[in-house]
C-alpha positions in Angstrom: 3.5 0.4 -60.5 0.9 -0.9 -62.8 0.8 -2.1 -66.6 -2.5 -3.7 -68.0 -3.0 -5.3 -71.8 -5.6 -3.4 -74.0 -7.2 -6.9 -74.1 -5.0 -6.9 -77.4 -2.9 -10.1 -78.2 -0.1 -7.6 -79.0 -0.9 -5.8 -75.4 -0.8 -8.8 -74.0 2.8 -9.4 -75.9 3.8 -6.1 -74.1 2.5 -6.8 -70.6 4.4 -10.3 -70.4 7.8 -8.9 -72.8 7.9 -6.3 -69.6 7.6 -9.2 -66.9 10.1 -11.1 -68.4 12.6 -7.9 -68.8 11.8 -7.0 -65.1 12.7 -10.3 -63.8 15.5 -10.7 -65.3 16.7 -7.4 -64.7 16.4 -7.9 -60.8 17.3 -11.6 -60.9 20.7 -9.6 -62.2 21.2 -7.5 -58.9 22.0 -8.5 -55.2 19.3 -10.1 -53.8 20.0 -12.6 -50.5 19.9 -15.9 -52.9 17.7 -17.4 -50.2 14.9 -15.0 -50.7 14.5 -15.0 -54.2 11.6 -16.7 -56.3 10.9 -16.6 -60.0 8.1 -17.8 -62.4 5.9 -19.2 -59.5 2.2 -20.1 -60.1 -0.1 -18.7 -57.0 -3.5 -19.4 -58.7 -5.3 -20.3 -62.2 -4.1 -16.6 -63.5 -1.4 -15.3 -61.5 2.2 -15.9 -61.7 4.7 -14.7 -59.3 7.0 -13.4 -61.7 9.7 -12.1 -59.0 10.3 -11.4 -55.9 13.9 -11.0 -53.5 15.1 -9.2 -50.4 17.9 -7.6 -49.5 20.2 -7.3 -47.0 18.2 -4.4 -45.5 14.8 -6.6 -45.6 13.3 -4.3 -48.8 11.6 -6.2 -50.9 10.6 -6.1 -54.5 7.5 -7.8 -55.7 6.5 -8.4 -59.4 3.4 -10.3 -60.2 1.4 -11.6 -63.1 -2.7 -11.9 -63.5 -5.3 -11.8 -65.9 -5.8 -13.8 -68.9 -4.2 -13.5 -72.0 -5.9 -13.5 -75.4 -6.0 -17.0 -76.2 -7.8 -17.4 -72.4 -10.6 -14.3 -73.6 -11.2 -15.7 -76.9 -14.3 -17.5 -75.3 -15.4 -14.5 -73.3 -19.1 -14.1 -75.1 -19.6 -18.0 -73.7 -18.6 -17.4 -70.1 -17.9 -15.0 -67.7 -15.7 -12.2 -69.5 -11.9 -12.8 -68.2 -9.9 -9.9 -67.2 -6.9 -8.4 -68.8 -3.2 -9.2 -67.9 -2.0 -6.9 -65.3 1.7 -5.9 -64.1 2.2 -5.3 -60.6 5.4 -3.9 -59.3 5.9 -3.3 -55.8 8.6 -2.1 -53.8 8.7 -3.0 -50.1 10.1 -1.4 -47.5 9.7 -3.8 -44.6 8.0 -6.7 -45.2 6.9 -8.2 -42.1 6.1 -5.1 -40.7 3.8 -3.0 -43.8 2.9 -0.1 -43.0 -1.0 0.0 -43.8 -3.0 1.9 -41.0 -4.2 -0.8 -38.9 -7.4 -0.1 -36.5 -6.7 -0.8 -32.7 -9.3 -3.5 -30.9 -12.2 -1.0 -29.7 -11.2 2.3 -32.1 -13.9 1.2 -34.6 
């Protein structure tokens, strides 16, 4: 699932009011403790917000990206800066995904 800002500070509000509900709704449920992670930077403008495993290896991933307002309010000077954007993934089996890979020599 996705959720993107209108580029408006009160989308913006929105966007990061539902990461913060999401994580601590799942921080809430039975996750393995050892697999959880919360409020994690990855890069300049993305924040792990969530993510946890459990006991049946399904995962569920929550992350954070885009700039908020106060980051766009220079967007005429510089490159323009993307909105903040939700993403919610659930995961069946994380260290096997099941994306069609092409076999060496099919291609």
């Amino acid at each position: 699932m996705v959720w993107t800002s209108d580029r408006s500070p009160a989308g913006d509000e929105t966007v990061i009011g539902t990461a913060n509900s999401l994580r601590d709704y799942f921080a809430s449920q039975n996750y393995k403790p050892d697999s959880v992670v919360a409020n994690r930077q990855l890069a300049e403008n993305t924040i792990l917000v969530f993510r946890a495993s459990d006991d049946q290896k399904r995962t569920v991933l929550l992350v954070l990206s885009g700039a908020a307002a106060s980051a766009r309010a220079d967007d005429k000077k510089g490159p323009r800066q993307p909105p903040l954007t939700l993403e919610l993934s659930y995961i069946e089996d994380a260290a096997h995904p099941d994306v069609f890979r092409i076999g060496k020599g099919q291609f």
